[in-house]
C-alpha positions as CSV (number, residue, x, y, z in Angstrom):
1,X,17.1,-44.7,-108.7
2,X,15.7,-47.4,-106.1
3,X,12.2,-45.0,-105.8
4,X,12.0,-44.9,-109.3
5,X,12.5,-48.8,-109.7
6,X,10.0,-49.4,-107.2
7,X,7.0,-47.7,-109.1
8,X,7.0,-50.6,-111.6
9,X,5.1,-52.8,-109.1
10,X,2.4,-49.9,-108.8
11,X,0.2,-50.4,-111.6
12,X,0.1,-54.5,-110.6
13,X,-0.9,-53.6,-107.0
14,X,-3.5,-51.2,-107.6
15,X,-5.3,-53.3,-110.2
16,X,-5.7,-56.2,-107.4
17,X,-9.2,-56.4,-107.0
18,X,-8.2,-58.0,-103.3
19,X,-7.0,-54.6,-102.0
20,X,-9.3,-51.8,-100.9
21,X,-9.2,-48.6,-102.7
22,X,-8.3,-47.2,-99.1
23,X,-5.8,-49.9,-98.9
24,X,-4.4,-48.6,-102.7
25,X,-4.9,-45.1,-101.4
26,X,-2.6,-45.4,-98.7
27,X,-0.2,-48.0,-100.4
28,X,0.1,-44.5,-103.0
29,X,0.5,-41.9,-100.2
30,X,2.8,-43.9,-98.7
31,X,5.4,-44.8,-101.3
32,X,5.1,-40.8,-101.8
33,X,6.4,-40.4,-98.7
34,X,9.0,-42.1,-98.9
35,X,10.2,-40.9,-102.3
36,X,9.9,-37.6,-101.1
37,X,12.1,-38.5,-98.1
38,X,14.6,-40.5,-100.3
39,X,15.2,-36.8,-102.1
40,X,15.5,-35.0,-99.0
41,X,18.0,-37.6,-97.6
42,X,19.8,-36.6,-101.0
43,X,20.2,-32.7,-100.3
44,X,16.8,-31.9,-102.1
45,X,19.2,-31.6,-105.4
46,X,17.4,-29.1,-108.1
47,X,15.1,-30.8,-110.7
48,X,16.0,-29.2,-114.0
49,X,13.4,-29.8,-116.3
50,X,15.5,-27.9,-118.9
51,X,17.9,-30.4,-118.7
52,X,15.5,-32.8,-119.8
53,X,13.6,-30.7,-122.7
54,X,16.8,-29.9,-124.2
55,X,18.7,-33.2,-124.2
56,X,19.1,-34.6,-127.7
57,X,18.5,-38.4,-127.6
58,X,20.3,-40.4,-129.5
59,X,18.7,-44.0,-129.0
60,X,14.9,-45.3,-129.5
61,X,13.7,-47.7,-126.9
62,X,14.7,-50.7,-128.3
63,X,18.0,-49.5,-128.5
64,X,18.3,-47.9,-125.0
65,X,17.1,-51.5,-123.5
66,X,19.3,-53.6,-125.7
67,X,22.4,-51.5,-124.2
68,X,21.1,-51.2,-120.8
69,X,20.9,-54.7,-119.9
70,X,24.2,-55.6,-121.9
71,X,26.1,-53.7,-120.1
72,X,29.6,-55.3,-119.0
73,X,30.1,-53.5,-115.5
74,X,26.4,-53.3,-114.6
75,X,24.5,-55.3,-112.0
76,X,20.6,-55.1,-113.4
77,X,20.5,-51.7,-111.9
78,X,20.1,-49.6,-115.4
79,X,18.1,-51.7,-117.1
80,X,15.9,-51.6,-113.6
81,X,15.6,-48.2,-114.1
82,X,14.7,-48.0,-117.5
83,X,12.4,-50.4,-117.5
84,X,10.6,-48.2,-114.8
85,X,11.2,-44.9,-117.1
86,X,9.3,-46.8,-119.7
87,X,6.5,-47.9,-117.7
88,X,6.3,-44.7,-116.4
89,X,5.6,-43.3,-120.3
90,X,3.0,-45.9,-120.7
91,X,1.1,-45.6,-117.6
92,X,1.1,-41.3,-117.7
93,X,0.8,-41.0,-121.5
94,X,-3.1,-41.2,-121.0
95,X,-3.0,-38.8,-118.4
96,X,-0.9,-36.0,-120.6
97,X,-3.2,-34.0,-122.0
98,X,-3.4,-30.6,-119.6
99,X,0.2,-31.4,-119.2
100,X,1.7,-29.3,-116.6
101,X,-1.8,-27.9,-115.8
102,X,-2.6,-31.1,-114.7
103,X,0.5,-32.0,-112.9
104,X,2.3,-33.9,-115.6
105,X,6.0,-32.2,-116.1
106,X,7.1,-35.5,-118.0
107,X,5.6,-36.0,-121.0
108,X,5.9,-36.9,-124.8
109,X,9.3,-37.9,-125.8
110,X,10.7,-36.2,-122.4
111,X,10.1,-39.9,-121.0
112,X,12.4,-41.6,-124.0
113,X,14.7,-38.6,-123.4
114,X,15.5,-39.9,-119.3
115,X,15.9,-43.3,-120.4
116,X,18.5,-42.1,-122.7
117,X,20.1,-39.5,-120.3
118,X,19.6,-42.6,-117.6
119,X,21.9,-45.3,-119.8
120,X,24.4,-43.0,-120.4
121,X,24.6,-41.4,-117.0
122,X,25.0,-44.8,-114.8
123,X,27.7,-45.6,-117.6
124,X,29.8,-43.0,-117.2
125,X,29.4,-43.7,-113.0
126,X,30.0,-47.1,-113.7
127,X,33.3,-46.8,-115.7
128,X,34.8,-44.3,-112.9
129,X,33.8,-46.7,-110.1
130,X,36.6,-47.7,-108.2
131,X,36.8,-51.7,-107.9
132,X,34.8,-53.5,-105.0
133,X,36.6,-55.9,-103.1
């Protein structure tokens, strides 16, 4: 969640005209780096892309955001993430046709799909949470 959060600030850095395009380079290899050590950290869990394709969502984006960020037991984290799913779509939709050819295994409504998946997942985690004290 926290590596997909942080890629919002991405497409604001790398259009500062201040920074080098080695500078942007690096800041990108770098933050792939760590994502990829955040999954490892995690027990490199399977990515099922099936799971995505074939989930039926239920909400359009206005309605996934206007539940995410009213939610009773949350603490900005879902509506963090997404926020970052969405910006995700806008900033890889240009880059989708070739698809998978190209690299892109998120695409079309698959993006609208994880932010539905996304709400309702870190809802149900929420509501088993055992209280904080």
């Amino acid at each position: 969640m926290h590596s997909v959060n942080s890629s919002i600030f991405f497409p604001a850095l790398l259009s500062l005209p201040s920074l080098s395009t080695r500078s942007k380079l690096r800041l990108l290899e770098w933050k792939g780096r760590v994502d990829l050590a955040m999954y490892v950290s995690r027990g490199s869990p399977k990515l099922l892309l099936e799971e995505v394709t074939n989930y039926q969502a239920r909400r359009d984006w206005k309605s996934v955001f206007e539940s995410s960020i009213r939610h009773p037991k949350d603490d900005g984290h879902v509506s963090k993430l997404v926020r970052a799913v969405a910006s995700g779509e806008r900033v890889c939709k240009p880059f989708e046709a070739g698809g998978r050819e190209r690299g892109f295994m998120i695409a079309g409504d698959m993006w609208l799909k994880i932010g539905n998946m996304s709400k309702r997942t870190i809802s149900a985690v929420i509501q088993v949470q055992p209280p904080s004290y």
